[in-house]
N, C-alpha and C positions, 0 to 999 in steps of 0.2 A: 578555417575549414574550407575545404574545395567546395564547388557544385557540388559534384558527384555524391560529394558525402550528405550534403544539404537534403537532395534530393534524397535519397536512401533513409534519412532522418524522416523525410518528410512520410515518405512511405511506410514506415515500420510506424510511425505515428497514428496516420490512416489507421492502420491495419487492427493495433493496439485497443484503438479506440470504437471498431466496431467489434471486434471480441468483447470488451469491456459490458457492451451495449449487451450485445447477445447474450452475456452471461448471466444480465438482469432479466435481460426478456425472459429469459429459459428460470429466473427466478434461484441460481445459483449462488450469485452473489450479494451477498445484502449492501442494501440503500448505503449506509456510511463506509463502506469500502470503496463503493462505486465514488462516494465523492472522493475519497483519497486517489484512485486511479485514474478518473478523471483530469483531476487538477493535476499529475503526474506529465498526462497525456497533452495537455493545455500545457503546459512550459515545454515540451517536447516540440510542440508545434511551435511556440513563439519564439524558439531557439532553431528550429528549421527557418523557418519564415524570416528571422533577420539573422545573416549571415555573419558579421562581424562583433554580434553580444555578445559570444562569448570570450573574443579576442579583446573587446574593450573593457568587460569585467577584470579578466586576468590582471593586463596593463594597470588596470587601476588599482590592484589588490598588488603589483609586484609579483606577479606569477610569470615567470620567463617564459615556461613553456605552456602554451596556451590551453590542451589537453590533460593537462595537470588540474584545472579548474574544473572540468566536468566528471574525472576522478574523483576529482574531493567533493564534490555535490553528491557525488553517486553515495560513496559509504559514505555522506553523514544521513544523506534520507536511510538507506539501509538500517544504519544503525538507529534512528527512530525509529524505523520499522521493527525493528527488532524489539526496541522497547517496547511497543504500544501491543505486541503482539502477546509479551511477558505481563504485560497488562491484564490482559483480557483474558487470558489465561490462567491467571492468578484469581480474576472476578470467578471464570467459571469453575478452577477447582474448591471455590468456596460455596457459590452454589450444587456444585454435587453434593459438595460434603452436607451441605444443609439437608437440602431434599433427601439425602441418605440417612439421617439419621432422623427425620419427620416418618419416614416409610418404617425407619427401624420401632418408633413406639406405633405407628398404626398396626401392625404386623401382631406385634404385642398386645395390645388393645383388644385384639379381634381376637387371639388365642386367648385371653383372659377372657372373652365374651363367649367363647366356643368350649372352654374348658371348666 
């Protein structure tokens, strides 16, 4: 990668990373996100900061073209990302479902108590 791009990395990483910040401050984003975009933010930097990591991972992986490597980082975190999101997802359609049907016999309960 050029400077220029270096720098531009470097920048959008800054930038990243005090959104990140702010989105806690403002209590937005919870705590175990913050560390996943963090650590996001932190390889972003230490992939701005040394210029030739990424061209030496390639080489060493057999990747000709060097921008091919940070493609293929890109969707496979995505694609975790995707998973852990079907995760969590899946945790909370089971807690609706619970607390929906806990509310469904209180509901009951009380109409049995009022009835």
């Amino acid at each position: 990668m050029t400077g220029t791009t270096h720098a531009l990395l470097a920048a959008l990483t800054v930038v990243a990373v005090v959104m990140i910040l702010r989105l806690v401050r403002l209590q937005v984003l919870k705590a175990k996100y913050t560390i996943l975009w963090l650590t996001v933010g932190l390889v972003l930097a230490i992939v701005a900061a040394v210029p030739n990591l990424l061209d030496w991972a390639a080489d060493l992986l057999g990747i000709w073209y060097q921008p091919t490597l940070f493609l293929l980082l890109a969707i496979g975190f995505l694609l975790l990302l995707a998973m852990h999101f079907s995760y969590e997802l899946s945790r909370v359609e089971k807690r609706v479902r619970a607390l929906a049907e806990e509310l469904a016999l209180l509901r009951r309960d009380l109409d049995d108590e009022q009835g």
